[in-house]
C-alpha positions as CSV (number, residue, x, y, z in Angstrom):
1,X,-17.7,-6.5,26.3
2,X,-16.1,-10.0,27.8
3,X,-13.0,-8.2,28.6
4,X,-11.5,-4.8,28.3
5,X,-8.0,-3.6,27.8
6,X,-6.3,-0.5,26.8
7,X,-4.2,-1.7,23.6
8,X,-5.4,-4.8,21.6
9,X,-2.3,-6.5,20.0
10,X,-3.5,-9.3,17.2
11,X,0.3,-10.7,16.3
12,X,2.6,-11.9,18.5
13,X,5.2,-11.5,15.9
14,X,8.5,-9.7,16.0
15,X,6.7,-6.3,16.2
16,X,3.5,-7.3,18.3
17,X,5.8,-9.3,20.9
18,X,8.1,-5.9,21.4
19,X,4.7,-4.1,21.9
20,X,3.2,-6.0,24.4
21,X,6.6,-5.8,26.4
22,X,6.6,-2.3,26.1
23,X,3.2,-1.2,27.0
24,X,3.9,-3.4,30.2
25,X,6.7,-1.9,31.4
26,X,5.0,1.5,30.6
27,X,2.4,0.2,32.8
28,X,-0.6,0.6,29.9
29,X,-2.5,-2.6,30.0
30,X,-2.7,-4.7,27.1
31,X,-3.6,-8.1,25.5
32,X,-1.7,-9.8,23.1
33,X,-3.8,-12.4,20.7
34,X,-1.7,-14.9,18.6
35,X,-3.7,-17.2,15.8
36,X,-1.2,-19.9,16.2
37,X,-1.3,-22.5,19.1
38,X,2.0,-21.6,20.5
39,X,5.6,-19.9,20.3
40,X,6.9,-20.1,16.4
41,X,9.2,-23.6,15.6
42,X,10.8,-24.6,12.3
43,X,14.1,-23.3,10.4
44,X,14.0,-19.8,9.8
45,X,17.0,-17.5,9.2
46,X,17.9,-14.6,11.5
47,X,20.3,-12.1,11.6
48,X,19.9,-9.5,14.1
49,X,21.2,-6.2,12.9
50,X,23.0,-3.5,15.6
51,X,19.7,-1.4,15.8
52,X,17.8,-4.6,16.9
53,X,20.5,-5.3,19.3
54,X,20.5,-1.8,20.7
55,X,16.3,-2.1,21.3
56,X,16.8,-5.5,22.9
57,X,18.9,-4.2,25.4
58,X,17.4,-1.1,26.2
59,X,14.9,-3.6,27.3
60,X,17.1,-6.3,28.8
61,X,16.6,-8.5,26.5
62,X,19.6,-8.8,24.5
63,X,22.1,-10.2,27.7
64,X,19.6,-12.9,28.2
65,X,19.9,-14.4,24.9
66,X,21.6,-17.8,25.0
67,X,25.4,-17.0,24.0
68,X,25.8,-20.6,22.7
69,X,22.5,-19.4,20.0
70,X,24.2,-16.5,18.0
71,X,27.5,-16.0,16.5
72,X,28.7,-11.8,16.3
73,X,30.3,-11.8,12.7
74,X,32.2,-8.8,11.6
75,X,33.1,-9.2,8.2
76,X,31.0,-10.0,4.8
77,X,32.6,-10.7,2.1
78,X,30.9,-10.4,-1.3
79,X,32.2,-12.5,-4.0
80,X,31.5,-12.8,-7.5
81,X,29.7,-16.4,-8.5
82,X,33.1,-18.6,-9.0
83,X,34.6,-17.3,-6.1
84,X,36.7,-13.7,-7.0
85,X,36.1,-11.2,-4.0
86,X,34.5,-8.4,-4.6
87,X,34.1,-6.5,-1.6
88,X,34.7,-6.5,2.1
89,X,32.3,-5.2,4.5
90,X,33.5,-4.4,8.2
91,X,30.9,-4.1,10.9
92,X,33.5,-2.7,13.1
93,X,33.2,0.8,11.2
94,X,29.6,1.4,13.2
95,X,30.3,3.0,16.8
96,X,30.7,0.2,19.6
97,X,29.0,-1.7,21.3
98,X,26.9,-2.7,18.6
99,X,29.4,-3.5,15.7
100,X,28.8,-6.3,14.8
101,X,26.1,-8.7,13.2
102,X,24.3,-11.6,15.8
103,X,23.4,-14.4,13.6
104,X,20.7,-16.4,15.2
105,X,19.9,-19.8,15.8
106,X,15.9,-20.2,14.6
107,X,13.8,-18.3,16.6
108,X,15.8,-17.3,19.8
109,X,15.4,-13.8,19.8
110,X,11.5,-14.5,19.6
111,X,10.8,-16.8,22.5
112,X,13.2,-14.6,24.8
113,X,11.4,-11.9,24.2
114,X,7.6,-13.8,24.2
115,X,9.4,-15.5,27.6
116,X,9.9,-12.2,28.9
117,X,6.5,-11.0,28.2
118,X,4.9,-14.0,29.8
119,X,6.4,-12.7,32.9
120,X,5.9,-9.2,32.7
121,X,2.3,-9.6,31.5
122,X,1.5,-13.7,32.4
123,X,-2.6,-12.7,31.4
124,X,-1.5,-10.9,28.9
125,X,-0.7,-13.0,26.0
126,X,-3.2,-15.7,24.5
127,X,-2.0,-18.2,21.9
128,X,-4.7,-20.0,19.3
129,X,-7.1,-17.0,18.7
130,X,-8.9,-16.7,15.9
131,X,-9.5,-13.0,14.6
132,X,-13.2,-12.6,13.3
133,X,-14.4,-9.0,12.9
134,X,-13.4,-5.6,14.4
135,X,-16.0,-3.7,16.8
136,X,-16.9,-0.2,15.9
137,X,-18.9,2.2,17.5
138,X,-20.0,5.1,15.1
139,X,-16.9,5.4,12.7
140,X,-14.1,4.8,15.7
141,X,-12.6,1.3,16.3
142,X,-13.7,0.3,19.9
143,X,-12.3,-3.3,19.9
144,X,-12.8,-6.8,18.2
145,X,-14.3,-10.1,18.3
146,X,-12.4,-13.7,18.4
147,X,-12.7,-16.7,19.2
148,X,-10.7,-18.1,22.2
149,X,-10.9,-21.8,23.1
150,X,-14.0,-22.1,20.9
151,X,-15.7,-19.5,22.6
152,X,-16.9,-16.1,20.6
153,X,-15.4,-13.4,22.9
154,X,-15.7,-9.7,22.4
155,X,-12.8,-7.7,23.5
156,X,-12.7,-3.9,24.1
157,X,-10.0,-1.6,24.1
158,X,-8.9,2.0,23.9
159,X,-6.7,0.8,20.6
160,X,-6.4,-2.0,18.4
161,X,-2.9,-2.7,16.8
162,X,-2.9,-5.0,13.7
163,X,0.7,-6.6,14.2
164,X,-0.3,-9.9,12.0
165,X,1.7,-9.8,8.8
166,X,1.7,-8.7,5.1
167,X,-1.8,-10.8,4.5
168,X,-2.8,-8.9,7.2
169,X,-6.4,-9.9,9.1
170,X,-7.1,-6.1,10.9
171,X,-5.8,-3.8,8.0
172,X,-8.3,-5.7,5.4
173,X,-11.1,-5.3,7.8
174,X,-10.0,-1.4,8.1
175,X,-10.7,-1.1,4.3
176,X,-6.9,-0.1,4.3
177,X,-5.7,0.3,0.2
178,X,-2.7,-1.6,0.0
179,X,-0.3,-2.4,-2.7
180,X,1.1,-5.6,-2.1
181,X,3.8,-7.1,-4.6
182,X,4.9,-10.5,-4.5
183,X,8.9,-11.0,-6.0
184,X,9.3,-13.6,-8.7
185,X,12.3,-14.9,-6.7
186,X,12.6,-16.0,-2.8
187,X,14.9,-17.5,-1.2
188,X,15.7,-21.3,-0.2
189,X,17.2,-21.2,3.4
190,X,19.3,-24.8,4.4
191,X,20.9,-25.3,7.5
192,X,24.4,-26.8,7.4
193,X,27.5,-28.0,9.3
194,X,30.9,-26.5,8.9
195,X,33.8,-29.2,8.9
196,X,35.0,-26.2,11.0
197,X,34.0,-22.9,12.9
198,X,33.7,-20.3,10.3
199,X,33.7,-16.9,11.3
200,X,32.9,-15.0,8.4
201,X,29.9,-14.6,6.2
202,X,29.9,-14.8,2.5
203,X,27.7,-13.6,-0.2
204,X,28.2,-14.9,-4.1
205,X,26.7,-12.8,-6.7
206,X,26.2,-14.1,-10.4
207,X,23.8,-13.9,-13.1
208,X,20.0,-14.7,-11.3
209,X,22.4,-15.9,-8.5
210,X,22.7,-14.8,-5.4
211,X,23.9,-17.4,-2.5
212,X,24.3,-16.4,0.5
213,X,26.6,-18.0,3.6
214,X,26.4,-16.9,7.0
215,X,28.3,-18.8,10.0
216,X,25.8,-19.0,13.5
217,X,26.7,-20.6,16.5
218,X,27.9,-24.0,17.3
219,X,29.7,-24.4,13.2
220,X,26.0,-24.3,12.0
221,X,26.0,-22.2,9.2
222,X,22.8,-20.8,7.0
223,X,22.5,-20.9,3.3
224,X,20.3,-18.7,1.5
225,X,19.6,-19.6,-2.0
226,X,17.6,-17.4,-4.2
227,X,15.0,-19.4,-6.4
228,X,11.9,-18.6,-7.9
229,X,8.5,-20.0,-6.1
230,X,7.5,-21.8,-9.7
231,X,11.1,-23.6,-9.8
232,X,11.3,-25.2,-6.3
233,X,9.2,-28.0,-7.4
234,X,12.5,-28.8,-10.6
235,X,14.4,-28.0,-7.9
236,X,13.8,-30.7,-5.4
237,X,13.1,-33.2,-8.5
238,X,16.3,-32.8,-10.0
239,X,17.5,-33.7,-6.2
240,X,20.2,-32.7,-3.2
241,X,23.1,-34.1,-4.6
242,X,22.6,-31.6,-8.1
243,X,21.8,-28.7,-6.0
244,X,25.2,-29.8,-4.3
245,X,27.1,-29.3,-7.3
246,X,25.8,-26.3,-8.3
247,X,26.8,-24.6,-4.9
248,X,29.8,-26.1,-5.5
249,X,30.5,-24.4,-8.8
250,X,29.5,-20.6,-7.1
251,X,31.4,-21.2,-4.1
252,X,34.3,-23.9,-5.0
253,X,36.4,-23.5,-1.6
254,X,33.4,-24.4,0.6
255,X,32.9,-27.7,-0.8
256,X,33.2,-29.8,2.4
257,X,30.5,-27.5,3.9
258,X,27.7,-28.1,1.3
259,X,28.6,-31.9,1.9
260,X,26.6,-31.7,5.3
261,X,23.4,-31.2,2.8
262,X,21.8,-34.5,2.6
263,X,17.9,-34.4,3.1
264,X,15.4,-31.6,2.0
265,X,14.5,-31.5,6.1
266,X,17.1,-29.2,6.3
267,X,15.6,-26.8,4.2
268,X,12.7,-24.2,4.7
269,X,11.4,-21.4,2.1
270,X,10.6,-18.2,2.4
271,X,8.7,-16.2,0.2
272,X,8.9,-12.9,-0.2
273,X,6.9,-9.4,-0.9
274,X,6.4,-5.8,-0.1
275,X,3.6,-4.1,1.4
276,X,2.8,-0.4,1.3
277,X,-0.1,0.4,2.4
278,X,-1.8,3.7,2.1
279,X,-2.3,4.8,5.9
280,X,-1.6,2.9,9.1
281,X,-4.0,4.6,11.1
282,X,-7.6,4.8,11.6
283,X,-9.5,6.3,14.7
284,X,-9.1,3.6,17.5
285,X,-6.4,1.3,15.2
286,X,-2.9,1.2,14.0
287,X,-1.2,-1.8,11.7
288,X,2.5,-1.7,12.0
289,X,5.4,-4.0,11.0
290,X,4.7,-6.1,7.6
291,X,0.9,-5.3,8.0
292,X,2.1,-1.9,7.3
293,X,5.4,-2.6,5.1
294,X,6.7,-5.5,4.6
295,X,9.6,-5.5,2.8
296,X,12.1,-7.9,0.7
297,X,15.0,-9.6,3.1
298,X,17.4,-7.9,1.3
299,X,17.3,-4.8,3.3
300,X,18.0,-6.9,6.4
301,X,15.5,-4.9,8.2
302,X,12.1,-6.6,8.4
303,X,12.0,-7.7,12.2
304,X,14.2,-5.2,13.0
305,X,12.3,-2.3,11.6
306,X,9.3,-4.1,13.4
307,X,10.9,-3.5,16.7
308,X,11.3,0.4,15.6
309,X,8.1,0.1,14.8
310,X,7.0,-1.2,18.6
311,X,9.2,1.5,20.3
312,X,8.1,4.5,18.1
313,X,4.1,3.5,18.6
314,X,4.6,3.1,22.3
315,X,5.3,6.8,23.3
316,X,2.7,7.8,20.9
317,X,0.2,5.3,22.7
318,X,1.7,6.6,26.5
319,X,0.9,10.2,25.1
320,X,-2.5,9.0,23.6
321,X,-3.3,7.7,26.9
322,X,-1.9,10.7,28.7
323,X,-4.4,13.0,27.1
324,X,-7.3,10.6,26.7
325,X,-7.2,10.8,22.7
326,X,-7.4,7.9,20.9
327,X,-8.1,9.5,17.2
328,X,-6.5,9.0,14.0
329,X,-5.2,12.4,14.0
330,X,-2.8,11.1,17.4
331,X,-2.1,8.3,16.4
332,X,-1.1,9.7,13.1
333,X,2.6,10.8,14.7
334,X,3.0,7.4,14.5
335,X,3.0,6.8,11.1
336,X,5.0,10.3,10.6
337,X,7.7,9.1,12.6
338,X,8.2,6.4,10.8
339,X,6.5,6.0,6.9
340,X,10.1,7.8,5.6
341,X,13.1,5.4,7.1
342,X,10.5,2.1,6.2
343,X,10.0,3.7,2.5
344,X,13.7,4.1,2.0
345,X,14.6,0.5,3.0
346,X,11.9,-0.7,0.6
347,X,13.3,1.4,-2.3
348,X,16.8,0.6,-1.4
349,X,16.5,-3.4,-1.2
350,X,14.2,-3.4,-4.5
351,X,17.2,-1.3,-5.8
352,X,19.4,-4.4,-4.4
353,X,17.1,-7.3,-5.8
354,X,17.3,-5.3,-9.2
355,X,20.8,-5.0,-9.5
356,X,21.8,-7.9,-7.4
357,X,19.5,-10.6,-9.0
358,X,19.8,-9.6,-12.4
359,X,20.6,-11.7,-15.7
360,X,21.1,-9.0,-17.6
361,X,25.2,-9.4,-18.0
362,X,26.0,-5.7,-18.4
363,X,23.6,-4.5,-15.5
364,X,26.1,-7.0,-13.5
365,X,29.4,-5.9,-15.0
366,X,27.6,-2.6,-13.6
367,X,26.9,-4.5,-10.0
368,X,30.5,-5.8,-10.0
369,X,32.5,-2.6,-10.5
370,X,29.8,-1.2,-8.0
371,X,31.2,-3.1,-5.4
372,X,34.7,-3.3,-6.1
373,X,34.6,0.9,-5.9
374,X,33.2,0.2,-2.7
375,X,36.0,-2.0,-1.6
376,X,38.4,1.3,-1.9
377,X,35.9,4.2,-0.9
378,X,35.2,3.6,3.2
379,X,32.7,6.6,2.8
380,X,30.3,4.8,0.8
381,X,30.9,1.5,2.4
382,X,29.8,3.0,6.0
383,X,27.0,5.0,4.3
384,X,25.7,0.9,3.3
385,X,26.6,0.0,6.1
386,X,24.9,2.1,8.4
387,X,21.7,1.8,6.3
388,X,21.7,-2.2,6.5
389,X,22.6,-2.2,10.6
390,X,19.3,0.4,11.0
391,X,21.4,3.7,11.8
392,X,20.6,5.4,9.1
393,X,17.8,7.2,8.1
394,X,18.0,8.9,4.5
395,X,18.9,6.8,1.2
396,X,23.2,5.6,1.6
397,X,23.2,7.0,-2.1
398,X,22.8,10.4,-3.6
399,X,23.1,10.8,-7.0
400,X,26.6,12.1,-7.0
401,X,27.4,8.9,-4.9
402,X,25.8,6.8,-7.9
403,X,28.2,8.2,-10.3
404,X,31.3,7.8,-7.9
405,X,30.3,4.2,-7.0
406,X,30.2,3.0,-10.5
407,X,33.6,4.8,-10.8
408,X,32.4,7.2,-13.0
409,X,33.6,10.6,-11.3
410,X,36.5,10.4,-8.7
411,X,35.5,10.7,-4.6
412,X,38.0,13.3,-3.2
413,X,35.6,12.1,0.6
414,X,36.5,8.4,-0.3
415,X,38.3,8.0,2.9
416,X,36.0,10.4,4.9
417,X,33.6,8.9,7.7
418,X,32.7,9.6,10.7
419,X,35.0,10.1,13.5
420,X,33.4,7.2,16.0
421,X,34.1,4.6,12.2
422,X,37.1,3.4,12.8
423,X,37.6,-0.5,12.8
424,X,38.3,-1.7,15.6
């Protein structure tokens, strides 16, 4: 081997990044590899959800983001498409200090955290690595070959992590089965300027429309636009000033604030998909965040879940190392740990993008009175709630929930939460 480590990272994504910080700090050596030449740039939308904020500053990460890059926003209104309020959602029902939603300017979170791990581990992480093959030795994983400046270098370690997305390099090479689904509809993310500072998101629902308005720092605001992948090309022919008018007519009171939309520079897309794949374990290898499970943004939980993710697999790689087993079957707590909270987000945001999305216009009289229930029953708002911030575990809805959301059956708990949920 050209170099040995204990953990092989390939991703220095959300999940990968955490990992690498981690395992440093834990003292278990490790290399991160990253295919592209340096940190990530470009527009991307962030919010970062109270788990993710809780993770970052267990680690110290969270009190050295910029304050002038993220904008805590407490309340989210959902609206239907025209304007009518639906529902109010209060991030000040979760227990303090985390109550509230950080939304991000592009990619802050990520280079504070790659920053940090530079420091921690300045060897550690190489950028513009090409991922060629993994290295076995009888059926175990015993490390990988890339190529690093040109060079073909073999690289050893005790465990290889496959961190590097939903297309993911490491699990394919495993021979992992995956299902991997690919929605019909993505979403269109613009970056605007408010007239003035607002402080509170918004979220228009309609039939196939979903926009979505959330206020970050500095009166830059995000949009997110849902439109399918074979559309964007109409989209952008038919121009900025028609998709202008057509946020106009969702979401009439913002006008002035779609007026800052001028060029298609301020725009980015991201598609969007779900992975399940059938293990995430193999003797000497692990794939975690969206090379494990990608899921659709409307569970809000894709980096953060990746950060779980990171946490969770270090104590089972500081025990692994602890006891000198490096197998599937230890690495397998792992994916115990954590296959049930990642497979109820995935249900619960298809659940979402079914209802949510839908052009079906009883299936959304449905949605509607869904969420104007919700706007008089706390319980079930919290129970959303706490599944969308990362606090919760289990499905937000049983079935007896079902039938009191759609107002159905009366909720004598309406007003029943727990003791720490009261707004603050």
């Amino acid at each position: 081997m050209d170099l040995q480590t204990d953990i092989l990272i390939i991703g220095a994504g959300g999940g990968g990044a955490v990992l690498g910080l981690i395992l440093a700090r834990k003292g278990i050596s490790s290399i991160v590899l990253e295919q592209a030449s340096g940190p990530p740039q470009g527009l991307r939308g962030e919010i970062l959800q109270p788990n993710g904020q809780k993770i970052l500053h267990d680690l110290g990460v969270l009190e050295q983001l910029p304050i002038q890059a993220y904008n805590p926003v407490r309340y989210f209104h959902f609206r239907r498409s025209g304007g009518r309020r639906l529902c109010t959602i209060d991030y000040a029902m979760l227990p303090p200090p985390f109550n509230r939603a950080l939304v991000m300017w592009p990619h802050v979170v990520h280079h504070t955290i790659l920053d940090c791990l530079g420091k921690e581990n300045p060897k550690g992480l190489r950028y513009g690595v090409t991922f060629r093959s993994l290295l076995r030795k009888d059926q175990a994983i015993v490390g990988v070959e890339a190529d690093i400046g040109g060079a073909s270098i073999k690289i050893g370690a005790h465990v290889v992590v496959g961190a590097d997305g939903p297309f993911s390099q490491v699990r394919g090479a495993l021979g992992i089965p995956t299902a991997l689904h690919r929605y019909k509809d993505s979403y269109l993310i613009v970056m605007l300027e408010s007239p003035g500072q607002l402080e509170e998101a918004q979220y228009y629902v309609g039939q196939k429309t979903i926009l979505g308005i959330f206020p970050a720092a500095g009166q830059k605001v995000y949009a997110f636009y849902m439109v399918s992948s074979d559309y964007l090309t109409q989209l952008k022919a038919d121009g900025v000033p028609a998709l202008r008018k057509t946020w106009k007519t969702i979401a009439p009171d913002l006008g002035p604030l779609f007026d800052s939309f001028v060029d298609w520079n301020q725009t980015a897309y991201m598609g969007t998909g779900r992975v399940r794949a059938k293990t995430w374990v193999h003797d000497g290898a692990v794939v975690m965040g969206d090379a494990a499970h990608g899921m659709n943004p409307h569970a809000s939980q894709g980096r953060m879940q990746a950060m779980v993710d990171a946490v969770t697999l270090a104590q089972v790689l500081e025990a692994c190392q602890r006891t000198g087993n490096w197998s599937a079957t230890a690495l397998k707590t792992f994916e115990i740990q954590r296959r049930p909270h990642v497979t109820m987000l995935q249900r619960l945001a298809d659940e979402e993008v079914f209802f949510w999305n839908t052009g079906n216009p009883l299936l959304g009289m449905l949605r509607d009175r869904v969420f104007s229930t919700m706007d008089k029953n706390p319980r079930l708002q919290y129970q959303v709630l706490s599944a969308t911030a990362g606090l919760r575990t289990t499905s937000p809805f049983g079935w007896m929930d079902r039938f009191q959301a759609a107002g159905l059956l009366p909720d004598p708990r309406a007003h029943q939460v727990p003791g720490h949920a009261q707004p603050a």
